[in-house]
C-alpha positions in Angstrom: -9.4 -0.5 12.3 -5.7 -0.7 11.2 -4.3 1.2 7.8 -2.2 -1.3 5.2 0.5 0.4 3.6 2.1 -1.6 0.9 5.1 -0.8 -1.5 5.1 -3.1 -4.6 6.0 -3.2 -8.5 4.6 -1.2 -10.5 3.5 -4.4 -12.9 1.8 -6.3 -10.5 -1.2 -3.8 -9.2 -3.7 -5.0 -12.0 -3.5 -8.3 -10.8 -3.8 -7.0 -7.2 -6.7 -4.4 -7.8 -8.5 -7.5 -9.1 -8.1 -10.2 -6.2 -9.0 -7.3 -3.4 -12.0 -6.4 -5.0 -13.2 -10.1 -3.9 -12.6 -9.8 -0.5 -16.1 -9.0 0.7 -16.6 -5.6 1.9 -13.4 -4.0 0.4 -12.9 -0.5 1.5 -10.9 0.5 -1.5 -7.5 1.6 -1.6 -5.6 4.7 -2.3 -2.5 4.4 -5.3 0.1 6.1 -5.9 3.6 6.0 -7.7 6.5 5.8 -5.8 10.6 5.3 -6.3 12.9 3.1 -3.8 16.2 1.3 -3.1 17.1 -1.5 -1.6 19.1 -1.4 1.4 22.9 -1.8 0.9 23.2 -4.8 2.8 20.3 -6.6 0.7 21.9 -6.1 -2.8 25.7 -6.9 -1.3 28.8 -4.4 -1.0 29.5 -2.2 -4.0 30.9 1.2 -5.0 28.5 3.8 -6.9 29.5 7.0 -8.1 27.5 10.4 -7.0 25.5 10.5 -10.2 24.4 6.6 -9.9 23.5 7.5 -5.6 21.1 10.4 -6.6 19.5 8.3 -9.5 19.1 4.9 -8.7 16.2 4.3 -7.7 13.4 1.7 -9.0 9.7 2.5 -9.8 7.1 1.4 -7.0 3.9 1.8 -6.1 2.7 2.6 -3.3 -0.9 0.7 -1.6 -2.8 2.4 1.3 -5.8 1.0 2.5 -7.8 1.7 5.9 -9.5 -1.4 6.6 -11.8 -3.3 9.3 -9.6 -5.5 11.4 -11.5 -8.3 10.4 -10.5 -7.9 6.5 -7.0 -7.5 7.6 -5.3 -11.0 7.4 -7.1 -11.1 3.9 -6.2 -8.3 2.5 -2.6 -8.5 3.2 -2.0 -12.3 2.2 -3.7 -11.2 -0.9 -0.8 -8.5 -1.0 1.6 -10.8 -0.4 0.2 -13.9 -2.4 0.3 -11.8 -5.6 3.1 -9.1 -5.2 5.7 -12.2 -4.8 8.0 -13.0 -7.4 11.2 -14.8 -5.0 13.0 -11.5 -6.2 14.6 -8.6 -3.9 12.9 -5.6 -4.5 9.1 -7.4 -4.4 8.1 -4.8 -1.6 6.7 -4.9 1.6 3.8 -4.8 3.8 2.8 -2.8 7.3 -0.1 -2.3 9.2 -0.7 0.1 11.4 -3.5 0.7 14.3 -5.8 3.5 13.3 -7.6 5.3 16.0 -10.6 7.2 14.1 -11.1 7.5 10.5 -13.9 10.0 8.7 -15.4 9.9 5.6 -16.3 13.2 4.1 -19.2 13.9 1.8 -19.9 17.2 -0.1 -23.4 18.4 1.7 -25.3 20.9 1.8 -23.7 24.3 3.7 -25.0 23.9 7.8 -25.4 19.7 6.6 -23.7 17.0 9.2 -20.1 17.3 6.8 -18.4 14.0 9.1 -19.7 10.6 9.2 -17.1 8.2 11.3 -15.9 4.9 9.3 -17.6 1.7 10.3 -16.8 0.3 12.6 
């Protein structure tokens, strides 16, 4: 089981939400919005004032999905595939391993509360 965490713009998640949701078995994702910079020595030397250091920054959004390994590879060229416009600042991709994952359904007080994620 590994977790995808992806930063991308903010424009490009419908088209995103629509290609994973053919992957068979998506596990659904988690969204949320995010701000970021590039690093200095991506966007070439320059002076900024105080002001334009504290405020700017560029609207993301942020991806996280816990996935089988087998959906993996899919998911994240998908990511990739669509996210890509030849531009600095498209985003980026990570996967990390994931050791347990739980779901957690409301029940019934003294009900089983846990049930692991497939495996």
């Amino acid at each position: 089981m590994k977790e995808i965490k992806a930063i991308i713009r903010p424009n490009k998640l419908p088209a995103l939400r629509e290609i994973l949701r053919e992957v068979p078995g998506f596990p659904g994702m988690t969204v949320s919005k995010a701000e970021g910079l590039s690093s200095p020595s991506r966007t070439g030397p320059s002076k900024h004032s105080i002001k334009e250091e504290l405020t700017d920054y560029t609207a993301k959004t942020r991806i996280e999905i816990v996935a089988p390994d087998e959906l993996v590879d899919a998911i994240v060229d998908r990511i990739v595939t669509v996210a890509n416009t030849g531009h600095i600042g498209d985003g980026l991709v990570w996967v990390t391993p994931i050791d347990r994952a739980v779901f957690v359904y409301k029940v019934m007080p003294g009900a089983e509360a846990v049930k692991d994620y497939p495996k």
